[in-house]
C-alpha positions in Angstrom: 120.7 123.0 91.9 121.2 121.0 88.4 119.1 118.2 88.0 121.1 114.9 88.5 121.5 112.6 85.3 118.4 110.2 84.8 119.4 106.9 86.3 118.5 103.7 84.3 117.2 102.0 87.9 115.2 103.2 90.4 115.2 101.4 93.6 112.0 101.8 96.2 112.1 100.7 99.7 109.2 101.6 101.4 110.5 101.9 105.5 108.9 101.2 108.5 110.5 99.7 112.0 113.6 99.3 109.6 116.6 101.0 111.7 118.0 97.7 112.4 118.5 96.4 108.4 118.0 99.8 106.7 122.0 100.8 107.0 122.8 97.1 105.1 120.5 97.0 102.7 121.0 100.2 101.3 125.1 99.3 101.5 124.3 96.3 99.7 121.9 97.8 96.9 125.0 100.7 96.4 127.8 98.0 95.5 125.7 97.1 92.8 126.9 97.8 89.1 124.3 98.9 87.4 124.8 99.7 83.5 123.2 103.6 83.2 123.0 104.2 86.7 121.0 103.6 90.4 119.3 105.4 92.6 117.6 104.8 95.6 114.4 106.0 97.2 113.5 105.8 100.8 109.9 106.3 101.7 109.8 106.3 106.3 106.1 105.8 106.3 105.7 107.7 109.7 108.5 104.8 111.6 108.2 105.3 115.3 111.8 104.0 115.9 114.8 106.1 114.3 114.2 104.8 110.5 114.6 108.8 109.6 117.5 109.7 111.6 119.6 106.8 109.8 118.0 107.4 106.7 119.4 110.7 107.0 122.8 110.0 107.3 122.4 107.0 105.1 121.5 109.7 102.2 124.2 112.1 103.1 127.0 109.7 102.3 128.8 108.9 99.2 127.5 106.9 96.6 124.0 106.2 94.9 122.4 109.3 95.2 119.2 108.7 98.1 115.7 110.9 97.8 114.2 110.6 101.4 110.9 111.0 101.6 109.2 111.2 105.5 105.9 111.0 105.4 103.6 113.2 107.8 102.5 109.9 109.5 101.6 106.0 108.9 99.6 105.7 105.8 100.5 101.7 104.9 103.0 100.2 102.4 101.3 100.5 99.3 100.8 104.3 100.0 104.4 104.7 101.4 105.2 102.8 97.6 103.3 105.1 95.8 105.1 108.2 97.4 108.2 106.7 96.3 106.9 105.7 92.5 106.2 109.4 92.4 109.4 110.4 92.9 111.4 108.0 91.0 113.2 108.3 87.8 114.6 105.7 86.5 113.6 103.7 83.0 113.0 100.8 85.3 112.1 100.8 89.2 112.2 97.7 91.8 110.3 97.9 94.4 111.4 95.9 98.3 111.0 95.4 101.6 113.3 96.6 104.0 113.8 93.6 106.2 116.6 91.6 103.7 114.2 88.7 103.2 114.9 89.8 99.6 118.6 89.3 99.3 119.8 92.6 97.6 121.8 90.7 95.1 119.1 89.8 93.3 118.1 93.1 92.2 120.4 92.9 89.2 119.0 90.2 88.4 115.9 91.4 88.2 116.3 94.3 86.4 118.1 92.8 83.7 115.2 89.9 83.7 113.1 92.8 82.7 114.8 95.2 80.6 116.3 92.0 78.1 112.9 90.6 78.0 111.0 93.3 77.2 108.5 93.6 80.1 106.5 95.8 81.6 106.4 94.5 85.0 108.0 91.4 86.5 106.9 89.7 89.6 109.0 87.3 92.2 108.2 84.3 93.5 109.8 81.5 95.9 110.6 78.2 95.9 110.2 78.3 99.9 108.8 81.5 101.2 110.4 82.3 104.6 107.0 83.5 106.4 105.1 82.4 108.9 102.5 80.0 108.5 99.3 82.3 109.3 100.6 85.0 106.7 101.4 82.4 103.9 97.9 81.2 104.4 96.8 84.4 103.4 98.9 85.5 100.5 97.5 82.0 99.1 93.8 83.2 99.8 95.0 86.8 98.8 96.6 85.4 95.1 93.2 83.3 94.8 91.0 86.1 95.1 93.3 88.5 93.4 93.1 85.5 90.2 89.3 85.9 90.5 88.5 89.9 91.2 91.0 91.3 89.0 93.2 91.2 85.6 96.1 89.4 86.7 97.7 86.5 85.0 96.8 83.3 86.4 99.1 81.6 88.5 101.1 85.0 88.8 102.3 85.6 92.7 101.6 88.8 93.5 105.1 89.9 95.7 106.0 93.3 97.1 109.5 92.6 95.1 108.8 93.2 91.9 110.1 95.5 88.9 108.1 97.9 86.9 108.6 99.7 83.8 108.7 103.4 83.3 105.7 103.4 81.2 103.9 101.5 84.0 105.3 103.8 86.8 104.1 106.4 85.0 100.9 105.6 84.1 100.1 104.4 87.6 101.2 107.0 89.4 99.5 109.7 86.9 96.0 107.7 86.9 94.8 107.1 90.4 94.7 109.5 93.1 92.2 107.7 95.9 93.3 107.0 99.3 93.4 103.3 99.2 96.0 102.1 96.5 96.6 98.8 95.7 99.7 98.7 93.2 98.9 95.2 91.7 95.9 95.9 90.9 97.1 99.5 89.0 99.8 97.5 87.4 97.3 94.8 85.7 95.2 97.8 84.8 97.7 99.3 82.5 99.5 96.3 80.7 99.3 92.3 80.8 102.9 92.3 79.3 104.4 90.5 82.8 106.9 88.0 83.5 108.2 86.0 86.6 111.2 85.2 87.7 112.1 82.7 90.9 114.3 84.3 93.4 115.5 83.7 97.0 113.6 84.1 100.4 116.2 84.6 103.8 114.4 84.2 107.2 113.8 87.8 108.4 117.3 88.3 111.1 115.4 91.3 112.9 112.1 92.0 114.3 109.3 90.4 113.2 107.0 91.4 110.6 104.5 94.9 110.5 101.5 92.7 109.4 99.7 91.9 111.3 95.9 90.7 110.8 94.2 93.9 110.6 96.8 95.0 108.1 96.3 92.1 105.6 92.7 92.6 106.0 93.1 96.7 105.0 95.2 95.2 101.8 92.5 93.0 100.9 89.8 94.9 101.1 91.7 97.7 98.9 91.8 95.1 96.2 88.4 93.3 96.9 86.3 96.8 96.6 88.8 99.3 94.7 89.4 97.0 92.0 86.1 95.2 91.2 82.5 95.2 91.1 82.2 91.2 91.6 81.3 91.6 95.0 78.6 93.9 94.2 77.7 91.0 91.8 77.6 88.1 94.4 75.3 90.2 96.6 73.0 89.8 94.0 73.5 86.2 93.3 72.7 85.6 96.7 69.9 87.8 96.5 68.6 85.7 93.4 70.2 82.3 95.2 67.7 83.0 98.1 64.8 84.5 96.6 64.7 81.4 94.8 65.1 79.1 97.4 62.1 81.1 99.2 59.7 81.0 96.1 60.2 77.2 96.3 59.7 77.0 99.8 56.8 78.6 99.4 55.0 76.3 96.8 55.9 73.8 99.4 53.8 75.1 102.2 50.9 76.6 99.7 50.4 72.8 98.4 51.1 71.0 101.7 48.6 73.4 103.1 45.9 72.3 100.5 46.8 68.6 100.6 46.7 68.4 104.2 44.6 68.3 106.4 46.7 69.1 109.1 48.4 73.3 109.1 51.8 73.7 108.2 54.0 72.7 111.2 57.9 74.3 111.4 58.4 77.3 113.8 62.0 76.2 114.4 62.7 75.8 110.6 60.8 79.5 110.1 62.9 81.3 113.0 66.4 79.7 110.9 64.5 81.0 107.6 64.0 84.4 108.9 68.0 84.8 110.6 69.9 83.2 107.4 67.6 86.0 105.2 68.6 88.8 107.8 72.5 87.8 108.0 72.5 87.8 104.5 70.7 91.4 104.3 73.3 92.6 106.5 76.2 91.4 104.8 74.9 92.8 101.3 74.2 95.9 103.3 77.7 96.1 104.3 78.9 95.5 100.9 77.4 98.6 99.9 78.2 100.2 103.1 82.2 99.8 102.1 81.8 100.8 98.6 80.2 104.1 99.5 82.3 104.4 102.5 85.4 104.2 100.4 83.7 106.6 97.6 83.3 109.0 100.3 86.6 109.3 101.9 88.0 109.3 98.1 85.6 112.6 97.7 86.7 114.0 100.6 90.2 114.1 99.3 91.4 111.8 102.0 95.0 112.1 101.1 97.2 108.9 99.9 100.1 110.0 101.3 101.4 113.7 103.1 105.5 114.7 102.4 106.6 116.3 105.2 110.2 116.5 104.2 112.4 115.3 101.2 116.2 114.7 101.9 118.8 114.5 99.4 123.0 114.8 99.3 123.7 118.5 98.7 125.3 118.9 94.7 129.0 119.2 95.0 129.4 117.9 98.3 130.4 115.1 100.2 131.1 116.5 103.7 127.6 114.6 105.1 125.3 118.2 103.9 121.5 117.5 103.0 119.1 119.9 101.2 115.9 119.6 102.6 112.9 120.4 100.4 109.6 121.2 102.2 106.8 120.8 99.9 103.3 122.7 100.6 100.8 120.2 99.6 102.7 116.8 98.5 99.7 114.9 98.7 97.8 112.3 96.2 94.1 113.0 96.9 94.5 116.9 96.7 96.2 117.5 93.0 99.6 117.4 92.3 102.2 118.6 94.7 103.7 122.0 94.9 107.7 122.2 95.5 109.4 124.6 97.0 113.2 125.3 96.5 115.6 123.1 98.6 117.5 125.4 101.4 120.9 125.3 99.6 119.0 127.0 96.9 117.0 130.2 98.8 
């Protein structure tokens, strides 16, 4: 099968729980005009509902050509993202959510925000975010620590909607292979040439949202130990903060002992001594713990993401046909993946 002209956009919508608002959103994204051309990648990140089955028909119909990517299970949106940046083509790609809290309309937008001004990378942000409380909470405390561990501009919102150049997609994809990717932080490793734009947040019409708690904690700790050594760097801060707090303490008790005639009197104060020290042991320990932890799995070749199955349109036709293209190894921990031919093509 002939390769399919290079699209200027690339659109990639990671999908998960999505059978509800998947059929829309991808109607929506295909009345776009886009000058040079859109396509559309759909990344089911191991969905238990029937996000592949509409995804399938979804890519056999007419108009901007759909890659479908399942995956061989769950592996998390910023994996499921990366599976899709791999596949993408276009000079510029937007990455979404599936759920329409993004209105679709602003894609354009976007893209032409970042092609006329010139930037690599261009990041969203709200007036009113349509969240609920608990998670805006912690995409404040996320975008705090995210201004403090690693290269991004201050101020910047880090959003899942967001546009990337080629040169970015590129490098990203080509650089890091570990099982715990954290796009935002890639991006800032490769270019500081980023721009903002204010767009729209809808209330989410279906379901709720897949994060929960232990999710956002996953995404945080990708970026608070993948991206940075500072923690390493405040476990020995406290180390120093305490080991000087106990050198004092103990010039204390030396000349209280000497100057007194009565022995040093505190068992209480001792016991609250000894605890703080050991909590703090523990959490440095554990610090060191997730750093080798996460250097382990990455030598292990933990994968970032498995393709079971790629979907696309078959070439030529619009009577609803797919060729299916099964790779062998598709994975990003164990080299670079090895395609077979489609079945339209054996």
């Amino acid at each position: 099968m002939a390769d399919a002209p290079v699209p200027t956009l690339s659109v990639v919508v990671p999908v998960y729980m999505g059978a509800a608002t998947i059929g829309e959103l991808v109607a929506a994204l295909r009345a776009l005009e886009i000058d040079g051309g859109l396509e559309i990648v759909l990344v089911v990140d191991g969905s238990p509902d029937n996000s592949l089955d509409i995804c399938k028909e979804l890519a056999a119909q007419p108009g901007a050509p759909i890659t479908l990517l399942s995956l061989s299970r769950n592996f998390g949106e910023h994996n499921a993202v990366m599976a899709g940046l791999g596949r993408a083509r276009g000079a510029y790609v937007i990455t979404m959510d599936d759920d329409l809290q993004n209105p679709p309309a602003e894609v354009r937008r976007l893209f032409e925000y970042a092609r006329d001004g010139g930037y690599d990378a261009v990041y969203t942000y709200y007036a009113e975010k349509q969240h609920a409380a608990w998670r805006n909470w912690g995409s404040r405390f996320t975008n705090w620590c995210a201004d403090r561990l690693i290269d991004k501009p201050p101020g910047l919102y880090l959003s899942s909607f967001r546009c990337l150049s080629a040169f970015v997609r590129e490098r990203i994809v080509a650089s890091y292979e570990g099982p715990f990717p954290y796009v935002d932080g890639l991006v800032f490793q490769v270019t500081q040439n980023v721009g903002r734009l204010q767009v729209h947040h809808l209330p989410r019409n279906e379901g709720k949202s897949n994060y929960t708690l232990r999710r956002l904690m996953r995404l945080w700790l990708a970026m608070f130990l993948n991206f940075s050594v500072m923690p390493l760097r405040l476990a020995t801060l406290f180390g120093l903060g305490f080991g000087a707090l106990g050198a004092i303490a103990a010039v204390i008790t030396i000349v209280e002992a000497i100057l007194s005639d009565k022995p040093p009197q505190g068992w209480a104060s001792i016991m609250v001594a000894v605890l703080v020290l050991a909590g703090v042991q523990l959490v440095v320990l554990g610090v060191i713990g997730e750093y080798l932890g996460s250097m382990f799995l990455a030598m292990n070749r933990k994968p970032q993401y498995l393709v079971r199955e790629v979907f696309r349109r078959s070439a030529g036709g619009l009577g609803g046909g797919l060729d299916i293209e099964r790779p062998r190894a598709d994975t990003r921990a164990g080299g670079q993946p090895h395609r077979e031919h489609s079945e339209s093509e054996s």
